[in-house]
N, C-alpha and C positions, 0 to 999 in steps of 0.2 A: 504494500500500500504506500504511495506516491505522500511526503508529508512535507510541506510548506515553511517558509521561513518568514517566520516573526519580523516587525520592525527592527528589532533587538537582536536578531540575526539569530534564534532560538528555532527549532526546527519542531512543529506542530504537526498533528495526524488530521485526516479529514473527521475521522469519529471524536476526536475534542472539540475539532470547532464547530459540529453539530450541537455535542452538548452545551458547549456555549451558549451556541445562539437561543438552543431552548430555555436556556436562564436567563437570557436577555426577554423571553418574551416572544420570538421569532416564530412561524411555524413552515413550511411547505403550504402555499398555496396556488392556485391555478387560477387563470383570466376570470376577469368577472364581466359578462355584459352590461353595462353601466352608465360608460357615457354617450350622451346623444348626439354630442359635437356641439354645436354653437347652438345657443337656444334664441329663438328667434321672438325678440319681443310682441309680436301680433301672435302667437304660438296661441294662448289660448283665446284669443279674441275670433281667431279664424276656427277654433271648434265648435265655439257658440256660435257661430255663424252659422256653419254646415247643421250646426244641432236645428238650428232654427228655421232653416230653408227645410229639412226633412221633415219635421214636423208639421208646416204648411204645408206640403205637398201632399204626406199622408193625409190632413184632413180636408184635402181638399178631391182624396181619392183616386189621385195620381200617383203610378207607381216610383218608387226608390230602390236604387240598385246601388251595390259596391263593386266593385270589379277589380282583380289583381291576378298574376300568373304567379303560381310554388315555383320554388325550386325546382329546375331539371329532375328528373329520376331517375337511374339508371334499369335498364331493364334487361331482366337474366335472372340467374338464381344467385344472387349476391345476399346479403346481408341485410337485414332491416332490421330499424333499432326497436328498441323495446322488446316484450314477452308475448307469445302466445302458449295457450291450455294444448300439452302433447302429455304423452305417456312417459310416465316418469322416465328420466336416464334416457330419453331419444331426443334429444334437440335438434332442431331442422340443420341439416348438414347443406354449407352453403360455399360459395367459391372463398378460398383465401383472401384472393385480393382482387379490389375493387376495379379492374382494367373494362372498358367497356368494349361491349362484344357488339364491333363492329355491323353486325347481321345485322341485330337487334336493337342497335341504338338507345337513343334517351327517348324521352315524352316529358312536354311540359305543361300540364293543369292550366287552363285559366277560367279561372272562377269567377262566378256570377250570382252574387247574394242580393235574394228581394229580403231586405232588409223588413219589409208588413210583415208577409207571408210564411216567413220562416222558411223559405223555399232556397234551392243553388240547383244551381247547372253547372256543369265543369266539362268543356272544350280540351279533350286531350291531343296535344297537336305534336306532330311530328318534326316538323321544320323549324323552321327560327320563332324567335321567341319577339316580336314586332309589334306595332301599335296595329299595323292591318288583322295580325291572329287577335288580338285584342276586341277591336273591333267589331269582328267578325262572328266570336264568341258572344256578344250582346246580341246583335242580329239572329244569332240563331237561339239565344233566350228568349228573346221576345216571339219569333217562331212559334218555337216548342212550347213556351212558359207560358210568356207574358200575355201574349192574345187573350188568350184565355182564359186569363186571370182577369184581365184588365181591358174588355172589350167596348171600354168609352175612353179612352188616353186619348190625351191630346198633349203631352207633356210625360218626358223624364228625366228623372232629379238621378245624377249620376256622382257618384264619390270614387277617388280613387288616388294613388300614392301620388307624391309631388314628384318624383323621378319615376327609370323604369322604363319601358314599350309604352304608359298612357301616364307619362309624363305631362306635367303642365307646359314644357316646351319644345315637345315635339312636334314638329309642323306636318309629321304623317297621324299623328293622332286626331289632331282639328280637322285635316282635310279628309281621313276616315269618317267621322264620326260628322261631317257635311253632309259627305254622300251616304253614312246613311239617314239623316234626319229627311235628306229629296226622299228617298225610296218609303221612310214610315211612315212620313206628314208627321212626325211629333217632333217639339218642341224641347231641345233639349237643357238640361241648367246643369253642370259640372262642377263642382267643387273638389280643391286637391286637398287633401292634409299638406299641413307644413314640413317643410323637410326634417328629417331626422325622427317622425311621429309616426313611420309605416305598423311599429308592432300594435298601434292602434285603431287601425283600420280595424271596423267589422269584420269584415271577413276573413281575419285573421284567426281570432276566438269563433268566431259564428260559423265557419263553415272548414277553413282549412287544418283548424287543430282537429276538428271532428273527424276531417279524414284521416289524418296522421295516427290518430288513437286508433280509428277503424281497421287500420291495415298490419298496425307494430306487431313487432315480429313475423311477417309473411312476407314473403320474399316476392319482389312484382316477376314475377317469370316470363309473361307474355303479357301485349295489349289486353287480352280480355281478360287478367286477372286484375290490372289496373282498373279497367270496366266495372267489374265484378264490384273491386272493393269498394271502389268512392260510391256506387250506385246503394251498396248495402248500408251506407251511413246514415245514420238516425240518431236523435236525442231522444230522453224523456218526455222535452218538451214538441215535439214531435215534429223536429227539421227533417225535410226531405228532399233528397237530392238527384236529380238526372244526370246523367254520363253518356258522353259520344265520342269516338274518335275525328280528330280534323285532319285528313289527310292531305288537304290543302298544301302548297308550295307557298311560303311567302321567305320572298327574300331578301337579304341585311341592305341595308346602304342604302335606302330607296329615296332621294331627293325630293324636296317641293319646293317649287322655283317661287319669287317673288309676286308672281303673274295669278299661281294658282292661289296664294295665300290672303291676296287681294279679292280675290272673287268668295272667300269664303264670308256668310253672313255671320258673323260673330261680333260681340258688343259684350266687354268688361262689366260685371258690377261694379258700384261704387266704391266698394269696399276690396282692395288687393285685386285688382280683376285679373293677376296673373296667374291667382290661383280659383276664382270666379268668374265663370262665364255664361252665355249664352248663346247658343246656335240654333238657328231657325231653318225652317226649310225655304230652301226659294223656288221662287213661285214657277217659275219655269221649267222648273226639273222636274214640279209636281205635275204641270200642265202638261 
């Protein structure tokens, strides 16, 4: 054992200056998630905001959605954290390490909380991870879901992270989320959390832990067991979720020229309208 040289030029073992340290008070600890980075003085001025726009809209019986993408997943028989009920002394036998298997690739979630209904959709898509899949996963909530739920809308109250694919300053978000306000007729209002606030999104606690719990310890093997799992997720208080693959191509780097940015109908709240806004449908797209 390798032993060290004092100020005093005294030659110390690693196991004293352990015990040291534990009489100083020291112990072995590990990272703690904690800081948020800069806090941003409007921080909670802009959540009463959002609180207060969702609440109008609910009682005004228009629908409210949150919307974010998980984490990549890898897909194969790797490892998934947490426990599942097996026969004593059989633990699911799974690959050493975590190399993704080409074949099979990742998949990445994006999720779709109606915030009334207790309801989610989750868009498992293939391809890049982009404000078009984003997008595009709303559209086909409102498809699937929302019609149906909500077959007098004329408006939706949209939340979702300040960074990311549906970023407050992505110029393929706004000009997604144009074309589809032409195609719905509705009225869109968007609200972003403040930077550094994502563990606070809804859909965080509301629909994406619910999956994480639902799946731990099962290894996603194929698309349909990723299917499988997020579909079988439920609470007590009885959240329920649909699931579909997007085998859509959307691809990274996609430009919006100053031209198209101009033609988009959007108009800032009063209040931050970088992170508040409004997009209307124009009238010609609907014509």
């Amino acid at each position: 054992m390798a032993c060290a040289l004092t100020d005093t030029g005294h030659a110390i073992s690693p196991d004293s200056v352990r015990k040291m340290l534990a009489g100083l008070g020291f112990s072995r600890q590990s990272n703690r998630k904690a800081d948020d980075g800069s806090r941003h003085p409007d921080r909670d001025a802009q959540f009463e905001h959002i609180n207060g726009k969702v609440i109008a809209a609910q009682a005004a019986g228009q629908p409210v959605i949150c919307v974010d993408t998980k984490k990549k997943e890898l897909i194969g028989n790797f490892r998934n954290g947490g426990t599942d009920y097996r026969p004593k002394g059989n633990p699911q036998r799974v690959k050493v390490h975590d190399f993704e298997d080409r074949s099979l690739g990742k998949v990445a979630p994006c999720g779709v909380c109606d915030v009334t209904a207790d309801e989610g959709w989750v868009s498992v898509g293939i391809a890049a991870d982009t404000a078009e899949f984003a997008v595009a996963s709303i559209r086909t909530w409102l498809e699937r879901m929302g019609r149906g739920r909500y077959p007098e809308a004329r408006e939706l109250t949209i939340t979702a992270d300040c960074g990311g694919s549906n970023g407050g300053r992505v110029r393929l978000w706004k000009r997604e989320l144009q074309t589809f306000a032409d195609k719905s007729g509705l009225t869109l209002h968007v609200h972003h959390y403040p930077p550094g606030t994502s563990k606070w999104n809804r859909i965080e606690h509301r629909l994406f832990r619910r999956i994480t719990q639902n799946w731990h310890g099962r290894p996603l093997t194929d698309r349909r067991a990723v299917i499988a799992l997020i579909g079988a997720t439920t609470t007590r208080t009885g959240l329920e979720v649909a699931c579909a693959i997007d085998d859509s191509t959307y691809e990274k780097g996609v430009k919006v020229c100053d031209a198209e940015m101009a033609g988009i109908d959007i108009s800032g709240d009063h209040f931050h309208p970088e992170w508040n806004y409004t997009i209307k449908p124009r009238q010609s797209a609907i014509e």
